[in-house]
C-alpha positions as a Markdown table, in Angstrom:
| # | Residue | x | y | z |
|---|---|---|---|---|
| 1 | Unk | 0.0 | 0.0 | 0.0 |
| 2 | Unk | 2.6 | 2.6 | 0.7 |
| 3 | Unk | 4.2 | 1.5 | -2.5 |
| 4 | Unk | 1.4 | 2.3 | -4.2 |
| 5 | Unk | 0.9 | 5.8 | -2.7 |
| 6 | Unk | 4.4 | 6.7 | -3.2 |
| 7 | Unk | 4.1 | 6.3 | -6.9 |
| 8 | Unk | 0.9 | 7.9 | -6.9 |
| 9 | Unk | 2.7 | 11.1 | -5.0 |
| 10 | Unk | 6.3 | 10.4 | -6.8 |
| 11 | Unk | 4.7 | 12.9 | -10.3 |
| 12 | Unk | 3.5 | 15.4 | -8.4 |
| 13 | Unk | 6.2 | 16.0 | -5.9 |
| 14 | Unk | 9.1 | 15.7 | -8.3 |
| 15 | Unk | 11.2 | 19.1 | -9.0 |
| 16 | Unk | 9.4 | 20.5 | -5.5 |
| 17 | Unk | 11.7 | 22.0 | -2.8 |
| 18 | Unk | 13.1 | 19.7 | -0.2 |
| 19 | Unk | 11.1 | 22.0 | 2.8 |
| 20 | Unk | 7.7 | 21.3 | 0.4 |
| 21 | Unk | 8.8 | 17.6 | 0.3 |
| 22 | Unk | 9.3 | 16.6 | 4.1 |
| 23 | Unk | 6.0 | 19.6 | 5.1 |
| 24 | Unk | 3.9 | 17.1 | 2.8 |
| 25 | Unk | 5.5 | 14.0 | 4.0 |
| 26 | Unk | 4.3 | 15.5 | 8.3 |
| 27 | Unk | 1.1 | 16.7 | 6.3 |
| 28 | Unk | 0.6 | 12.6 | 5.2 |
| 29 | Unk | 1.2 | 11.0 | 8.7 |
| 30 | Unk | -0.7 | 13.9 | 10.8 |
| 31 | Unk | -3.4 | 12.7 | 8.1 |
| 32 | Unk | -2.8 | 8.7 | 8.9 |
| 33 | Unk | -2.8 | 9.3 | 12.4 |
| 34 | Unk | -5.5 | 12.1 | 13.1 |
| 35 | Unk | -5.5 | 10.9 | 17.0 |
| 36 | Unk | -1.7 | 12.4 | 17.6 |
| 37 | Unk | 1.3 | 12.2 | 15.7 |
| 38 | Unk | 4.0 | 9.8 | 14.9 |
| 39 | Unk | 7.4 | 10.0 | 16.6 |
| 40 | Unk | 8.8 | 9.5 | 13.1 |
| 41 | Unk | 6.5 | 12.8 | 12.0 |
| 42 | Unk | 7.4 | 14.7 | 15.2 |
| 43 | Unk | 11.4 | 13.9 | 13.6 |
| 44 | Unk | 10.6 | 15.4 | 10.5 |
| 45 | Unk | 9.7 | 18.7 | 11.9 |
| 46 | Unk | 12.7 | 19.2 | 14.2 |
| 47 | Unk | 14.9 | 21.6 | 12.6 |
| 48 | Unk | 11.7 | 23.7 | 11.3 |
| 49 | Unk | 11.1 | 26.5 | 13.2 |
| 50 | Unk | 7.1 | 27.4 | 13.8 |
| 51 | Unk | 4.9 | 29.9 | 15.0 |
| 52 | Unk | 5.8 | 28.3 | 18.8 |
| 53 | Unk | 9.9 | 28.4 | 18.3 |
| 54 | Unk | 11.8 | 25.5 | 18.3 |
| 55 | Unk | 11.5 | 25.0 | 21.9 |
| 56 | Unk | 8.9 | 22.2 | 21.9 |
| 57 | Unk | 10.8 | 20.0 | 19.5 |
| 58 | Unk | 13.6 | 20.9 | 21.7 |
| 59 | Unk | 12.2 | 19.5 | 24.6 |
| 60 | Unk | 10.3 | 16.4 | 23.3 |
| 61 | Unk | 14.0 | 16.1 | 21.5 |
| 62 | Unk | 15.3 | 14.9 | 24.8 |
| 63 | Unk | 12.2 | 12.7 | 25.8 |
| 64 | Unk | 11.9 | 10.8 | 22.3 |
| 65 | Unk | 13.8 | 7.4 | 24.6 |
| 66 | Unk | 10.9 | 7.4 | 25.9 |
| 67 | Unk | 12.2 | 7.7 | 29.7 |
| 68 | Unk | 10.2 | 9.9 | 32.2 |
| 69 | Unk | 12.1 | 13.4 | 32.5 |
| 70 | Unk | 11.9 | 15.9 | 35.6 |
| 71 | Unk | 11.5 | 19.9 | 34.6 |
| 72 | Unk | 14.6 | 20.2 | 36.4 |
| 73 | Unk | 16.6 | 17.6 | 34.5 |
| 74 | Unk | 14.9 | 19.0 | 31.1 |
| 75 | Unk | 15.8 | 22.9 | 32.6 |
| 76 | Unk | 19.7 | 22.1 | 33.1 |
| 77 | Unk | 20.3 | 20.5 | 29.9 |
| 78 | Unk | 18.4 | 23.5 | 27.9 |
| 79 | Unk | 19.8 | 26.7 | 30.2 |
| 80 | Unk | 23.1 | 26.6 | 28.6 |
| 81 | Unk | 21.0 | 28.4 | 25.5 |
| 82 | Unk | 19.3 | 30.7 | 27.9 |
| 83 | Unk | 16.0 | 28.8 | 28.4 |
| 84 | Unk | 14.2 | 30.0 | 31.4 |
| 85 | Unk | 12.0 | 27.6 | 33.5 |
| 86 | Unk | 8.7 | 29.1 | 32.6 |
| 87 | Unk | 10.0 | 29.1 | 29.0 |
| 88 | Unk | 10.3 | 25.7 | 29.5 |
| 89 | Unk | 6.7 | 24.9 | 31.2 |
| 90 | Unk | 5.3 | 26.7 | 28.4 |
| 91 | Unk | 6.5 | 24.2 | 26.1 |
| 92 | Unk | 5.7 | 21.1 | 28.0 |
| 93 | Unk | 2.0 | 23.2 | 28.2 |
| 94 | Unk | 2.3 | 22.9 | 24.0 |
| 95 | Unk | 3.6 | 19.5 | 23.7 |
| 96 | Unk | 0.8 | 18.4 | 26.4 |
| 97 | Unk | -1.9 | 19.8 | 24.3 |
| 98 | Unk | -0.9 | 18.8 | 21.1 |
| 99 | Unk | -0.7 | 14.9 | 23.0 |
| 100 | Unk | 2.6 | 14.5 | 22.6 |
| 101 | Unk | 4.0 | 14.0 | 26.2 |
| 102 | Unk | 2.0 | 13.3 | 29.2 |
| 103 | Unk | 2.3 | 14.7 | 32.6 |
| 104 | Unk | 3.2 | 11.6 | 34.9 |
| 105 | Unk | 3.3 | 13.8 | 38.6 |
| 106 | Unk | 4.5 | 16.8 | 40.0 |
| 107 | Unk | 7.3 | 18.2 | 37.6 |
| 108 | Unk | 7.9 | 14.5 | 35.5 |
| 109 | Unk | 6.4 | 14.0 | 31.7 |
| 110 | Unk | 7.2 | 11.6 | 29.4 |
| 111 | Unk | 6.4 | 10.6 | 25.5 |
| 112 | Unk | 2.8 | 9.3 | 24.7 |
| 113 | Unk | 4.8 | 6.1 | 23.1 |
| 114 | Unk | 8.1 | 4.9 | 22.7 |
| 115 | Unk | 9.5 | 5.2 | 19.1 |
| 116 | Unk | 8.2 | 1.9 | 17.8 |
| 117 | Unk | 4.8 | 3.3 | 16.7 |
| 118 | Unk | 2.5 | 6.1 | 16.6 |
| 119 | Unk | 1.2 | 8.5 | 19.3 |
| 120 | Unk | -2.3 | 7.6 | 20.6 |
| 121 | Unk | -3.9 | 10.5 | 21.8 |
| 122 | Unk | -5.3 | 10.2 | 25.4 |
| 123 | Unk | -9.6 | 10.5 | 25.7 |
């Protein structure tokens, strides 16, 4: 099947920008998986800077193992750029909205899913 939809998409993408190339490739997974987004999709973005910064991808940067992180332990590694802690619980605000992390206690969060599949969205 994805054979198939890449050489349906193969015509129309060829001769585009690289940028257009990897926004339509997000644009496809957000699509397969309306719920959340895929780790691999969430990857794609990281470099692209949107209306929120790069902060957010940033921060889910350093949770994509999958391993519980504190705000302190996400804080130190991001204040040798300047990052201030309510810079920083601004973005785990974003990144909890969007159900991309989840808030496990006071000051922990982790990554919906490890990087083997896609991010279910919690009800």
């Amino acid at each position: 099947m994805v054979a198939r939809i890449a050489a349906i998409l193969r015509p129309h993408l060829e001769g585009k920008r690289p940028e257009r190339i990897a926004q339509v490739a997000v644009e496809i997974a957000d699509a397969v998986a309306p719920c959340g987004v895929t780790l691999q999709a969430r990857q794609a973005r990281l470099g692209q800077v949107g209306r929120t910064g790069e902060l957010p991808d940033r921060i889910f940067a350093l949770m994509m193992d999958g391993a519980p992180r504190t705000v302190a332990e996400i804080c130190s590694v991001l204040a040798t750029d300047g990052v201030t802690r309510k810079q920083v619980y601004n973005g785990l605000g974003y990144l909890i909205r969007r159900h991309e992390i989840e808030r496990l206690g006071h000051a922990r969060y982790q990554a919906q899913r490890q990087a083997s599949g896609p991010v279910e969205a919690a009800a």
